[in-house]
C-alpha positions in Angstrom: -20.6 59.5 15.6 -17.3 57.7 14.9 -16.9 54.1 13.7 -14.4 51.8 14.9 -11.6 51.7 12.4 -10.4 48.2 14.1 -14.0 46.6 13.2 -13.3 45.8 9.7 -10.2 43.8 10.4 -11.2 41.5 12.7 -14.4 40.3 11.1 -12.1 40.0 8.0 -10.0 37.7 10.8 -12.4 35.7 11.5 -13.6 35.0 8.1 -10.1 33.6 7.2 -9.9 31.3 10.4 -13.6 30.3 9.6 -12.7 29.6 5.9 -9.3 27.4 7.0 -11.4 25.4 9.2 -13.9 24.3 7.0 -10.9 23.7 4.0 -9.2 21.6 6.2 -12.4 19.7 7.0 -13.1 19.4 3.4 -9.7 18.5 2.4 -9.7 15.6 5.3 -12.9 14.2 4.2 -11.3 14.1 0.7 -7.8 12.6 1.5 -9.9 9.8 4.2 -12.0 8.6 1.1 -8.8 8.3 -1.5 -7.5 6.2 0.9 -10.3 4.0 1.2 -10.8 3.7 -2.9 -7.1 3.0 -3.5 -7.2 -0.1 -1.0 -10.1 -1.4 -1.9 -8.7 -1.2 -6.0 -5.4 -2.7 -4.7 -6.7 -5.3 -3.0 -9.0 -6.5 -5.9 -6.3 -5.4 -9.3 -5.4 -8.8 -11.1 -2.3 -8.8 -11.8 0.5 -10.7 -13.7 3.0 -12.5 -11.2 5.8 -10.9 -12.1 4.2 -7.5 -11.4 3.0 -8.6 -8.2 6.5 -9.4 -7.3 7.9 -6.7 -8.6 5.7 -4.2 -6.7 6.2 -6.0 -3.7 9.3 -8.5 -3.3 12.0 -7.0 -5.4 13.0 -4.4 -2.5 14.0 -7.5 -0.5 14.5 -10.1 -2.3 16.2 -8.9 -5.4 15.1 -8.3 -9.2 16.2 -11.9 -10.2 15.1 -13.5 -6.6 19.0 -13.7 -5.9 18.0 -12.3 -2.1 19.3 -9.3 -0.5 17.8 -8.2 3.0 15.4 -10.9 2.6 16.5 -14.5 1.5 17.1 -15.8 -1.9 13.5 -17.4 -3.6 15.3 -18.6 -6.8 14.5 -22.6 -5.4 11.4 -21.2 -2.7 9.8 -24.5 -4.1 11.6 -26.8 -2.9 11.7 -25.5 0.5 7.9 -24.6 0.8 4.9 -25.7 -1.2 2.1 -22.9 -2.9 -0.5 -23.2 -0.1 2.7 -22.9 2.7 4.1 -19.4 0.3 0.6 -18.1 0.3 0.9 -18.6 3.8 3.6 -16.6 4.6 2.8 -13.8 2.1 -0.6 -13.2 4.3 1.1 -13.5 7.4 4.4 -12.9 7.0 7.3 -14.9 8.6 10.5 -13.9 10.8 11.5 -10.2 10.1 9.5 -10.8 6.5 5.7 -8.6 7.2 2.6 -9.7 5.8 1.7 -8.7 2.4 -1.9 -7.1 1.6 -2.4 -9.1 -1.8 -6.2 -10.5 -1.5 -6.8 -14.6 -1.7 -6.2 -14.7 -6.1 -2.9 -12.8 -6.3 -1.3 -14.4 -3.0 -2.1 -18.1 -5.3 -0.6 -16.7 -8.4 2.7 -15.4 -7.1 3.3 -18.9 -5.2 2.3 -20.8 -7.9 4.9 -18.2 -9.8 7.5 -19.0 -7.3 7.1 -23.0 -6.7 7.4 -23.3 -10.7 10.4 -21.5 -10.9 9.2 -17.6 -11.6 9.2 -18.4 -14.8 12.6 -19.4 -15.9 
């Protein structure tokens, strides 16, 4: 009786695809719950104003507030009060998009920026 030389290789074939499916599912499932811990931890990190800013402003509005594809926010406070920058930070304004900072960081940067970021 002779065995099918072929047999061997395609269970081996199958294996593989089998494996790759269930590492990708795996790997999914690990990169979806990452995701979910690293908003929730931005969302509740307290941070220093100027760190805020920096890791979200700076981009647009320049390292010294000076503006740059967004406006200059070196006299923000006399144009807006905190509660109407907090405002705009959740919602975003004009080509500016909403920021994700939660309720106690939004406060802190306006306050930041109405008292003259600190200079």
């Amino acid at each position: 009786m002779k065995r099918n030389a072929a047999a061997p290789y395609y269970l081996i074939g199958i294996l593989g695809i089998l494996a790759m499916i269930i590492m990708g599912g795996v790997g999914m499932a690990q990169m979806n719950n990452a995701e979910g811990e690293g908003e929730e931890s931005a969302e509740t990190t307290d941070l220093a104003p100027e760190d805020i800013y920096s890791n979200n402003c700076m981009s647009c509005h320049g390292g010294e507030l000076e503006g740059g594809m967004g406006p200059d926010l070196t006299s923000v406070g006399d144009r807006y009060d905190a509660s109407e920058i907090v405002e705009i930070i959740q919602n975003g304004k004009g080509q500016m998009p909403a920021i994700n900072l939660d309720q106690s960081n939004a406060e802190k940067l306006a306050e930041w920026l109405v008292d003259g970021a600190g200079n």
